[in-house]
VMD Tcl script that draws the C-alpha trace (Angstrom):
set ca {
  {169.50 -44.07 -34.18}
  {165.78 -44.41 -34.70}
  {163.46 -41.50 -33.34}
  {161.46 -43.61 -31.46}
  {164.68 -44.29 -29.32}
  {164.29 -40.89 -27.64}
  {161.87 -41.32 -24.85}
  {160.30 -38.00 -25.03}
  {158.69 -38.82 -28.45}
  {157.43 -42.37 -27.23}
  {155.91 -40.26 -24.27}
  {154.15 -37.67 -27.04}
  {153.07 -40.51 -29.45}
  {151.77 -42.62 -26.44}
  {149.49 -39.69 -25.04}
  {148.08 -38.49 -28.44}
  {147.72 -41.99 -29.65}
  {145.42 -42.42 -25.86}
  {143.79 -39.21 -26.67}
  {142.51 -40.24 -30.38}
  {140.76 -43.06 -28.44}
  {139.72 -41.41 -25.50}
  {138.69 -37.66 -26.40}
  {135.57 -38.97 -28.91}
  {134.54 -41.57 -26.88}
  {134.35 -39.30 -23.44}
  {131.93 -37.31 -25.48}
  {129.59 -39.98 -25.08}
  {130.26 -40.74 -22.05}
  {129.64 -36.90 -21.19}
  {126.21 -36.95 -23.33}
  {125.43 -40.18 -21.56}
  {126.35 -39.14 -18.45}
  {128.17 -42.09 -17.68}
  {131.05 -40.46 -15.71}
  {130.33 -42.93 -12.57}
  {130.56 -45.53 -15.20}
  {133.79 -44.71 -16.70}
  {135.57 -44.32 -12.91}
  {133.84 -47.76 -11.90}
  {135.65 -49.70 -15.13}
  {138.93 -47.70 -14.31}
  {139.46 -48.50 -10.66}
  {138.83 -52.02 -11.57}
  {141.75 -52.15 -13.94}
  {144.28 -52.73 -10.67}
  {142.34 -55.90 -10.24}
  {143.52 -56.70 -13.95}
  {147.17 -55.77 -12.92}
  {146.74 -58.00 -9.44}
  {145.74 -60.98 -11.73}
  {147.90 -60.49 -14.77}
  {151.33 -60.36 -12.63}
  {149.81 -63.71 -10.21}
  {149.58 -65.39 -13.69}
  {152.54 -64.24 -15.02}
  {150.47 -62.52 -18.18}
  {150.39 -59.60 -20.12}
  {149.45 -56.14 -18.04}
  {147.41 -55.16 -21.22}
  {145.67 -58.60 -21.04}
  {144.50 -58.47 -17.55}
  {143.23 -55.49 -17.64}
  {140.96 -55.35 -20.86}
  {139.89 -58.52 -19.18}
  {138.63 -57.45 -15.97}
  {137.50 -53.57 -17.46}
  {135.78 -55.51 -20.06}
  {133.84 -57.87 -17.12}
  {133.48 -54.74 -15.00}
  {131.82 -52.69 -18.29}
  {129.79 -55.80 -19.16}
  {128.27 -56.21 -15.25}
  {127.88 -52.43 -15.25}
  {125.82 -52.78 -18.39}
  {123.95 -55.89 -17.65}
  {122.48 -54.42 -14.19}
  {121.78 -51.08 -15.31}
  {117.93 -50.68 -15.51}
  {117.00 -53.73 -13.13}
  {115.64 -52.20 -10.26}
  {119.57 -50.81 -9.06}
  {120.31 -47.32 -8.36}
  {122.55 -46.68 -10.69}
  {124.91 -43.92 -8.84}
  {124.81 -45.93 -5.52}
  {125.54 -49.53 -7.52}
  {128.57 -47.48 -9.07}
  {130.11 -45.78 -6.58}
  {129.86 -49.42 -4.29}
  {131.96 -51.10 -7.38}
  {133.75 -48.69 -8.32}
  {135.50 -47.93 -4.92}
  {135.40 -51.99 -3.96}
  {137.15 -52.74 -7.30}
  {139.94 -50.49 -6.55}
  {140.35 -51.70 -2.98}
  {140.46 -55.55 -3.89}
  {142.97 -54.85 -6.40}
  {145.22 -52.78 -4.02}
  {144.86 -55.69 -1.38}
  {144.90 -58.29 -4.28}
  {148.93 -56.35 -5.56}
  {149.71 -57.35 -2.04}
  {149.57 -60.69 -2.21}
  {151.30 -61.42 -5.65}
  {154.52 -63.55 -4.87}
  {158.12 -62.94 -5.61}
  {156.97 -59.69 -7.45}
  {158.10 -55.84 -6.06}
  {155.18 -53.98 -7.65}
  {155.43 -49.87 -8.14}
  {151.93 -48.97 -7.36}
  {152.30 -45.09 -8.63}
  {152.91 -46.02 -11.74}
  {149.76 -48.37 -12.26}
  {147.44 -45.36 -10.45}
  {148.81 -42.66 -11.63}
  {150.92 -43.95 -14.94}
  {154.53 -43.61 -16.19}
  {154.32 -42.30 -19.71}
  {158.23 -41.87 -20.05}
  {158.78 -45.43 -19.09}
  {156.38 -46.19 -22.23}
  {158.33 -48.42 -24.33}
  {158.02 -49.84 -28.20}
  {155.70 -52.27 -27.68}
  {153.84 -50.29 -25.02}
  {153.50 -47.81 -28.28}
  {152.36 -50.85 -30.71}
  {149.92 -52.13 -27.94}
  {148.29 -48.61 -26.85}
  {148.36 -47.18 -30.74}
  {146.90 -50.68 -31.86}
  {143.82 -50.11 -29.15}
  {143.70 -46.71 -30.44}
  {142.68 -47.77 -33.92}
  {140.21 -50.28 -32.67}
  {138.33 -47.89 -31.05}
  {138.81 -45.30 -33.62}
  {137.27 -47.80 -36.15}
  {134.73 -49.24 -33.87}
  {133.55 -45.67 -32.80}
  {133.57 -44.75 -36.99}
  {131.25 -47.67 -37.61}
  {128.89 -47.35 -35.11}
  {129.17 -43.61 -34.81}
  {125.19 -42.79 -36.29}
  {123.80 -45.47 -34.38}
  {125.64 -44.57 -31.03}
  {124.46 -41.16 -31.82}
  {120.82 -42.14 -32.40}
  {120.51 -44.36 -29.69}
  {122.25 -41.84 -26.99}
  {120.06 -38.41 -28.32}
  {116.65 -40.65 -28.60}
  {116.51 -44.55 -27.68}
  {112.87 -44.25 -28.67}
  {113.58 -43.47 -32.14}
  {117.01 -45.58 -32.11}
  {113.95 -48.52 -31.34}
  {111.59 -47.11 -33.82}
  {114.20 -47.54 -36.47}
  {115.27 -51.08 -35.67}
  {118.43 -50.02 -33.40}
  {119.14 -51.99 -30.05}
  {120.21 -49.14 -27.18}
  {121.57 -52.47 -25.01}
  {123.71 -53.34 -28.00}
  {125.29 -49.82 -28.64}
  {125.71 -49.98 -25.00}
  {127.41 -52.84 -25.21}
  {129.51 -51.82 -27.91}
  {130.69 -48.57 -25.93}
  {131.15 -50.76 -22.76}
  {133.41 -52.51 -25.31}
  {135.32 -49.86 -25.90}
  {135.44 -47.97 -22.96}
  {137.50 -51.27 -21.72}
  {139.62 -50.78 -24.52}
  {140.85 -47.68 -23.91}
  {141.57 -48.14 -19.66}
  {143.74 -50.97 -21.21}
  {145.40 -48.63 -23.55}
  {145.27 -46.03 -20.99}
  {146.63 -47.34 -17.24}
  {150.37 -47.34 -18.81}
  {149.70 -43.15 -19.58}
  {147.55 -42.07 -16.78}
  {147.60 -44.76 -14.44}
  {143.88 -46.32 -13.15}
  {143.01 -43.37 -11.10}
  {143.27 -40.42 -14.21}
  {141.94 -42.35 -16.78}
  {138.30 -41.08 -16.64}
  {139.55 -37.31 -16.31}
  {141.28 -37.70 -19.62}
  {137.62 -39.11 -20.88}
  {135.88 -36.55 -19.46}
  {137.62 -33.16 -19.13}
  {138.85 -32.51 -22.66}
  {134.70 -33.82 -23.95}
  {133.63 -31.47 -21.18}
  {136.39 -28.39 -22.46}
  {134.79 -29.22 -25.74}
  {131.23 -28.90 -25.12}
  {130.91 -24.95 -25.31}
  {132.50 -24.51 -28.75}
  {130.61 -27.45 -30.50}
  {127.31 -27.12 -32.61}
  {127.54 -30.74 -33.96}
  {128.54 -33.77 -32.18}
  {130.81 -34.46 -34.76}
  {132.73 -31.23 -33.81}
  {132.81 -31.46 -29.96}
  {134.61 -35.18 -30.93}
  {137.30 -33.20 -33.23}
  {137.52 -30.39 -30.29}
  {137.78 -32.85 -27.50}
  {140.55 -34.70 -29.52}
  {142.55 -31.29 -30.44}
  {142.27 -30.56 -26.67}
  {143.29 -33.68 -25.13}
  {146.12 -33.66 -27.58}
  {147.26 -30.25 -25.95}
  {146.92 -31.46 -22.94}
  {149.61 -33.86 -23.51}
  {152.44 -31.81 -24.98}
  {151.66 -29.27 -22.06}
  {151.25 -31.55 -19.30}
  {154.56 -33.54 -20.69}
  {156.34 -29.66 -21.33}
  {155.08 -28.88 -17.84}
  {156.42 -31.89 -15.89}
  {159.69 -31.16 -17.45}
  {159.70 -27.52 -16.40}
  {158.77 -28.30 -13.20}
  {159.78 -31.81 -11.90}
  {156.54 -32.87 -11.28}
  {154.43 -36.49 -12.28}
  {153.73 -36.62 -15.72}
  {150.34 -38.14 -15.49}
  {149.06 -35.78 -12.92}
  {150.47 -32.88 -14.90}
  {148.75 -33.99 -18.20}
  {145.07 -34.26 -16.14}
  {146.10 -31.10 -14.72}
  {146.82 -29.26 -18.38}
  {143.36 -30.10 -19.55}
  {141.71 -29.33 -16.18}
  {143.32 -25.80 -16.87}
  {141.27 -25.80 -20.33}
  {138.43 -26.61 -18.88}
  {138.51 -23.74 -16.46}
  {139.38 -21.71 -19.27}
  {136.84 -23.16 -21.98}
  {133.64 -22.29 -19.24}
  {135.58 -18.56 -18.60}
  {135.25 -17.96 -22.63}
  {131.84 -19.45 -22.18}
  {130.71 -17.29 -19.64}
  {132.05 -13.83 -20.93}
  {129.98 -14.30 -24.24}
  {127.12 -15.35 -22.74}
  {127.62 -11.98 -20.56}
  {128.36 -10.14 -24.13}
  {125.50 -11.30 -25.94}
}
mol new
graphics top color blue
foreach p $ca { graphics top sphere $p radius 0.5 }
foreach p [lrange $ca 0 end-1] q [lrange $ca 1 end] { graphics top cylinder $p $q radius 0.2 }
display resetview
């Protein structure tokens, strides 16, 4: 009997592997402040789901697809004359109701809609673990690579210029991978979660980090206790996985800005 036969570790393994993607990149999505940004991609993932079951294609597939289109529209309008928080909230919310309405009418196919909004990590299965550790990689390389550019261009596109960087382009590249990981992520957290597991644990980070490169390894360590409590905590108290996990780090957070507060009191 292989480990990876017990469903509890391909639950554990498919939220950490998530979080090695997600925690570093929701950094710069917190120092970017693209939290509308990150929602608007994940809602549209259900439109993915709509179109990969009508076609009879892979979940993963249809998804990255339409998060990827969705991340690249986002991208491409951004700084044309569109308010950015109004243009966001519009797709973000439309997304998610055209791929409700668009479940409806797949054929000959029962759909469980909880489980694509709010995920079913025990359900994850081996190649649910190859696919969502595979993404995780990607990312992690992609996010290696570009990681002193991204930085440059997000703390001062000026400079990023002055030194022969393209802000569009690294823009482009995190659009790239921000579709990546609500691919990787819809199976774990479902469509509606996914940007609180990019955000909270960057956000729990924040008041313990001096270097960016620290918040990244904070963010990571906290999403990945997120995980084992929120998967601990469902078990302990019958509740949805998913939510539980979200609801874990949203405890940390709480707790992060209490720690913050009292030495900023102290000092």
């Amino acid at each position: 009997m292989s480990l990876l036969d017990d469903f509890l570790v391909r639950a554990i393994l498919a939220g950490i592997g998530l979080v090695l993607a997600a925690a570093p990149l929701g950094c710069f999505v917190v120092w970017r402040r693209m939290a509308y940004f990150g929602d608007a991609t994940a809602h549209a993932a259900l439109l993915g789901v709509a179109l990969a079951l009508a076609f009879n294609a892979s979940i993963f597939a249809g998804v990255l697809a339409i998060a990827l289109l969705m991340a690249l529209t986002v991208s491409t309008l951004s700084g044309r004359g569109f308010a950015m928080d109004t243009m966001l909230g519009v797709m973000a919310h439309s997304a998610l109701a055209f791929g409700l309405v668009a479940v409806s009418f797949v054929p000959n196919v029962r759909v469980d809609l909880n489980a694509y909004l709010f995920g079913d990590i025990l359900a994850v299965g081996r190649s649910d673990l190859a696919v969502i550790w595979g993404g995780a990689v990607l990312v992690s390389v992609l996010l290696y690579w570009r990681w002193s550019a991204l930085l440059t261009t997000t703390l001062n596109p000026d400079l990023a210029m002055a030194s022969g960087l393209s802000p569009r382009r690294e823009q482009l590249i995190l659009s790239l991978a921000l579709a990546m990981v609500v691919a990787v992520a819809i199976k774990v957290v479902g469509t509606l979660l996914i940007a609180a597991m990019l955000l909270i644990p960057a956000a729990s980070a924040r008041p313990f980090s001096r270097t960016p490169e620290r918040m990244a390894v904070i963010a990571t360590l906290i999403g990945v206790m997120a995980v084992l409590g929120g998967i601990q905590g469902a078990f302990t108290f019958d509740t949805p996985t998913g939510p539980t996990i979200v609801t874990v780090a949203a405890l940390i957070f709480v707790l992060a800005n209490l720690v913050r507060l009292i030495r900023s009191q102290l000092r």
